[in-house]
C-alpha positions, 0 to 999 in steps of 0.5 A: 439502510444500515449494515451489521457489523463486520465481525474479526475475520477467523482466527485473528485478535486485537490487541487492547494495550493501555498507555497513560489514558488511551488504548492503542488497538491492534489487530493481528491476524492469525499468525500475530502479524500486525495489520492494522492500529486504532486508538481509543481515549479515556481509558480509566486508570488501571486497565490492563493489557490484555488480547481479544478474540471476539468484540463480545469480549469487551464490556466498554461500549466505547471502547468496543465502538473503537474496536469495530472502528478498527476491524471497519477500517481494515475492510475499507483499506483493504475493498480500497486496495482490492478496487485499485489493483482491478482498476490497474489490472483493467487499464494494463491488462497485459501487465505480465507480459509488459514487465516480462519484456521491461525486466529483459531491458531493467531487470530490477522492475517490479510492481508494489503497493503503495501502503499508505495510498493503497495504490499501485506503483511500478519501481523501475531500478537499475545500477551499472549501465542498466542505469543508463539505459534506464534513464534513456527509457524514461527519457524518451517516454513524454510523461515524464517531464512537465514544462516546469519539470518532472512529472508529478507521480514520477520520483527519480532517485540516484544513490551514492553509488551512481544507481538509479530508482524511478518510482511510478505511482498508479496513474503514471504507471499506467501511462508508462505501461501503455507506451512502452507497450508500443515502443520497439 
């Protein structure tokens, strides 16, 4: 079964600039904002920049073919991390009122996107003696640590300043939410 081809989303671009004997392929969404890049190799000589507005718009065949590439690779990324937030959601459902409560302890706790993996990750920040209280909290959490060390998916960091910045990927986040839910 095949799929018709996903078409630009409205008002959006993609950008064709020709460097030496590739093409960098960016698409911009309707505010110019770059949202995702692709390349096409063996462009001829000669080619000019130019921005695109529907696939129709380029005569290459190949390089059309990397154009579609790119508009597929935006939906896949963003069905991804549209897949990813739900399975959070799902797994901490009452994640407002669980950060509400950690930022009464660590105000600085939020949650991101990993950009790369399209995951969820909970930053947990603090600085003066929120610090401690923050190492203190993590300490006392069992998913922590390892036998042989820190957790995998839990990066610890302290700056210059004395201040510290715990970041939680996806699963761990989860982990951590579901305890602390329980914790007094």
């Amino acid at each position: 079964m095949t799929t018709s081809p996903k078409p630009l989303p409205d008002q959006w671009t993609i950008l064709l600039h020709p460097v030496l004997n590739l093409t960098i392929l960016t698409l911009l969404d309707g505010d110019k904002t770059q949202r995702q890049i692709g390349f096409h190799s063996s462009t001829p000589p000669g080619t000019s920049e130019r921005t695109i507005s529907a696939l129709e718009d380029i005569a290459e065949t190949d390089l059309r073919s990397s154009a579609q590439k790119l508009i597929d690779t935006f939906y896949a990324r963003t069905a991804q991390a549209q897949a990813n937030s739900d399975a959070f959601g799902a797994a901490v459902p009452d994640l407002k009122d669980l950060l509400d409560r950690l930022r009464t302890e660590v105000p600085r706790s939020m949650v991101t996107l990993d950009d790369e993996a399209l995951t969820i990750v909970l930053k947990l920040a603090a600085e003066g003696q929120v610090t401690g209280l923050l190492h203190s909290l993590i300490a006392r959490w069992p998913g922590s640590t390892t036998p042989d060390g820190p957790a995998t998916g839990v990066l610890q960091d302290r700056d210059s300043d004395g201040g510290l910045t715990v970041l939680l990927d996806q699963a761990r986040a989860g982990q951590f939410l579901t305890w602390y839910r329980d914790q007094s």
